[in-house]
C-alpha positions as CSV (number, residue, x, y, z in Angstrom):
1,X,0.0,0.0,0.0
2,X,1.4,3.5,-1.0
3,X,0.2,6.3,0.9
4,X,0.9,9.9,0.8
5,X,4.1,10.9,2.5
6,X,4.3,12.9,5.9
7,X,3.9,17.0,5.2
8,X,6.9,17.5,6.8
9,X,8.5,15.2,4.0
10,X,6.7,17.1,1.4
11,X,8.1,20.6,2.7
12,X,11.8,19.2,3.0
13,X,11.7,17.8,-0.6
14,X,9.8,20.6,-2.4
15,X,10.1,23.6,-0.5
16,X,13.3,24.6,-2.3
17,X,11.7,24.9,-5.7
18,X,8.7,26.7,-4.0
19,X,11.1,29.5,-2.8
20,X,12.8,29.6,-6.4
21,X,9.3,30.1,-7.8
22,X,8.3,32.9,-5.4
23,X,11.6,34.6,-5.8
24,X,11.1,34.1,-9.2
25,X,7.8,35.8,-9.8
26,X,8.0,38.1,-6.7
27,X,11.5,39.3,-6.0
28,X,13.2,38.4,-2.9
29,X,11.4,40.9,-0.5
30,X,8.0,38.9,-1.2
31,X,9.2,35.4,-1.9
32,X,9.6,34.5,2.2
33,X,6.0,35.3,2.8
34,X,4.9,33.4,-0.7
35,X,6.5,30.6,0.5
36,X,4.9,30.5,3.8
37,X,1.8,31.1,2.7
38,X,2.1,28.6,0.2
39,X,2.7,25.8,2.8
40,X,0.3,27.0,5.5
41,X,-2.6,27.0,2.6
42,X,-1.4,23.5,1.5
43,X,-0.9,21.8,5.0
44,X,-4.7,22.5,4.8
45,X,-5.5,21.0,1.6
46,X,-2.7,18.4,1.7
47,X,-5.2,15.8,3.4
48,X,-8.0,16.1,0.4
49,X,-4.9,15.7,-2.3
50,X,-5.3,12.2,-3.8
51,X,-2.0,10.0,-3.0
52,X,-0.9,9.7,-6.9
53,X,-1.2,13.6,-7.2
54,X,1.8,15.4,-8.5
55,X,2.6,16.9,-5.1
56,X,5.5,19.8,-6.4
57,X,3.1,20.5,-9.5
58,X,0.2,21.2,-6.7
59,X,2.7,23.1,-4.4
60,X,3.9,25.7,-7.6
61,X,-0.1,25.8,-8.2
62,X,-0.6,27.3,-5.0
63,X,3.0,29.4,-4.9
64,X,1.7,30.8,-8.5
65,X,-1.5,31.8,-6.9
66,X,-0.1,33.3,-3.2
67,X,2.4,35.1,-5.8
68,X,-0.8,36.9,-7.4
69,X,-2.1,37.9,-4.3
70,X,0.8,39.2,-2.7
71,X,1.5,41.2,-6.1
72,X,-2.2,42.1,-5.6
73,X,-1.7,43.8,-2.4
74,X,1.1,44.9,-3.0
75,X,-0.8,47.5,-5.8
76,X,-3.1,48.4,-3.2
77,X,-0.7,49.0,-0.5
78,X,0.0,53.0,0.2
79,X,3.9,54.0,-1.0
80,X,5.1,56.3,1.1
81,X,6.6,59.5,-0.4
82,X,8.9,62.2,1.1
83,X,5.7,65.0,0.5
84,X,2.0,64.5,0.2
85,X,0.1,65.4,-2.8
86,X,-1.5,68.2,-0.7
87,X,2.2,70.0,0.2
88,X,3.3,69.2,-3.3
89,X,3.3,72.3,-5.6
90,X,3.2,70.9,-9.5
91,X,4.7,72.3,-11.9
92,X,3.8,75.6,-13.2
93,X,1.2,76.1,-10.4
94,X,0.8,79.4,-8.4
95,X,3.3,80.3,-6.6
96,X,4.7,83.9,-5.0
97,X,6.8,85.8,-7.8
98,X,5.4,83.9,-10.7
99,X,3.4,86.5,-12.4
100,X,-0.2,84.1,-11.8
101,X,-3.0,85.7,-10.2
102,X,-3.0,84.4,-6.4
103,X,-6.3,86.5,-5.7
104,X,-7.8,84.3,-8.5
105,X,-6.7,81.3,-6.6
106,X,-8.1,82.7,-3.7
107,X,-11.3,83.3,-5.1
108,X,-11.5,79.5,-6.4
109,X,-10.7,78.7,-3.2
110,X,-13.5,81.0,-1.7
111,X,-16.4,79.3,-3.3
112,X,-18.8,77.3,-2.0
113,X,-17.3,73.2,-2.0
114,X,-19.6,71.9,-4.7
115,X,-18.9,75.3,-6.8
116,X,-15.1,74.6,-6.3
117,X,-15.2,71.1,-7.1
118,X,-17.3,71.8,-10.3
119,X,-15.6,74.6,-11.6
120,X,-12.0,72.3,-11.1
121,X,-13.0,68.8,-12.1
122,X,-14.7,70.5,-15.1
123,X,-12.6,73.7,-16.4
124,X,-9.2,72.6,-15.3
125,X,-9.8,68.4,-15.6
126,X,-11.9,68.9,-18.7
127,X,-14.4,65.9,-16.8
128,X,-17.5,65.6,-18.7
129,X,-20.5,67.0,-15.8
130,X,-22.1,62.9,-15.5
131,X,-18.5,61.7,-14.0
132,X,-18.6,65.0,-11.7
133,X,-21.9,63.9,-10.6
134,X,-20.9,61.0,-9.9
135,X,-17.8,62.2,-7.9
136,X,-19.5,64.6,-6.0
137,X,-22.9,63.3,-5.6
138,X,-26.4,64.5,-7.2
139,X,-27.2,64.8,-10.8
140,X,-25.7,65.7,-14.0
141,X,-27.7,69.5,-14.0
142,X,-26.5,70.1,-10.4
143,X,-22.8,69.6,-11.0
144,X,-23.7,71.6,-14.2
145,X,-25.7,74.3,-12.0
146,X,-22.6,74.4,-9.6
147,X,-19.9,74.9,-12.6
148,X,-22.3,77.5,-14.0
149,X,-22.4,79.9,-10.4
150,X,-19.3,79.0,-9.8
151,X,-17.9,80.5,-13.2
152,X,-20.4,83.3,-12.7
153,X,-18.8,83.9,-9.0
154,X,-15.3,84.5,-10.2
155,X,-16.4,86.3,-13.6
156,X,-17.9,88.6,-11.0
157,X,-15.0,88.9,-8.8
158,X,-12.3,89.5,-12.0
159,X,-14.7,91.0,-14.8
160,X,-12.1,92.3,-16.7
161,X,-10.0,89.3,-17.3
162,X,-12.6,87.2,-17.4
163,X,-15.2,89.0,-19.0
164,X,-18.5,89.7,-18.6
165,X,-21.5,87.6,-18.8
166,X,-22.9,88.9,-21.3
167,X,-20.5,89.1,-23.7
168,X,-18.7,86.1,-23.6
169,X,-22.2,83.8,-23.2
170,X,-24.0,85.0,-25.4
171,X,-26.3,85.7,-22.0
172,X,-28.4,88.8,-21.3
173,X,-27.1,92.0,-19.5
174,X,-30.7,92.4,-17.7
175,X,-30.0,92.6,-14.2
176,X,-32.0,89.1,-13.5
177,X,-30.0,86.9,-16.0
178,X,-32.6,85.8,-17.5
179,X,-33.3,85.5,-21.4
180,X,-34.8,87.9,-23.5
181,X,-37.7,86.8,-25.8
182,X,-37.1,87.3,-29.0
């Protein structure tokens, strides 16, 4: 009668090429914790695995596999960087000396969240108005209604390099906004 060998048998004759596949497919910073996993996932399976099974096939099956999750994680995993996003200045962005506008930056900065948002994902991102409903919540004709008084906010607030509603809309110059019949 042939039965299956003892795990610890199964680790001391194949865990060798396990390790070269996890350093293989993960780099040797990864491959130690592959390789664990890969035996703690197959001591639990080992008594299910018929006796004529290919036992190091199996085992590189489930290295393979533990390899894609670890790389898996890995994506997700924050990188840490020497400065946030948020202290980061990109390139060409306002800064003091420049010759940019800061007050305009400040007035962006002054409107309402939704206004902001709109009047950013939409002017500067070029975002069509349905993803920036779906980024900031509510429909497609609020997120355009928030763009729209947000635009009308700062042309407002800078008229001359901006220009005014009427002129560069195509909108009324009646005092309401609203449409003349024609």
């Amino acid at each position: 009668m042939t039965g299956k060998q003892p795990f610890e048998a199964v680790v001391a004759l194949h865990g060798a090429t396990v390790l070269r596949v996890c350093r293989a497919v993960l780099g040797p910073a990864d491959a130690d914790d592959a390789w664990s996993e890969t035996f703690l996932a197959a001591l639990r399976a080992y008594p299910d695995l018929p006796a004529d099974a290919n036992v190091e096939a199996w085992l590189v099956t489930i290295a393979h596999r533990k390899a894609i999750d670890i790389t898996r994680a890995t994506a997700r995993r924050a990188v840490p960087v020497a400065q946030t996003p948020d202290d980061a200045t990109a390139p060409g962005a306002d800064r003091a000396g420049d010759g940019l506008d800061g007050d305009l930056a400040a007035a962006v900065a002054a409107l309402p969240a939704k206004q902001k948002q709109a009047v950013a994902y939409h002017y500067l991102a070029g975002l069509p108005y349905a993803d920036i409903a779906a980024i900031v919540g509510g429909s497609v004709d609020a997120a355009r209604r928030a763009a729209a008084d947000g635009i009308a906010a700062l042309r407002r607030a800078y008229p001359d390099v901006i220009g005014t509603t009427a002129q560069t809309t195509g909108g009324s110059s009646r005092k309401g906004g609203g449409r003349e019949r024609v």
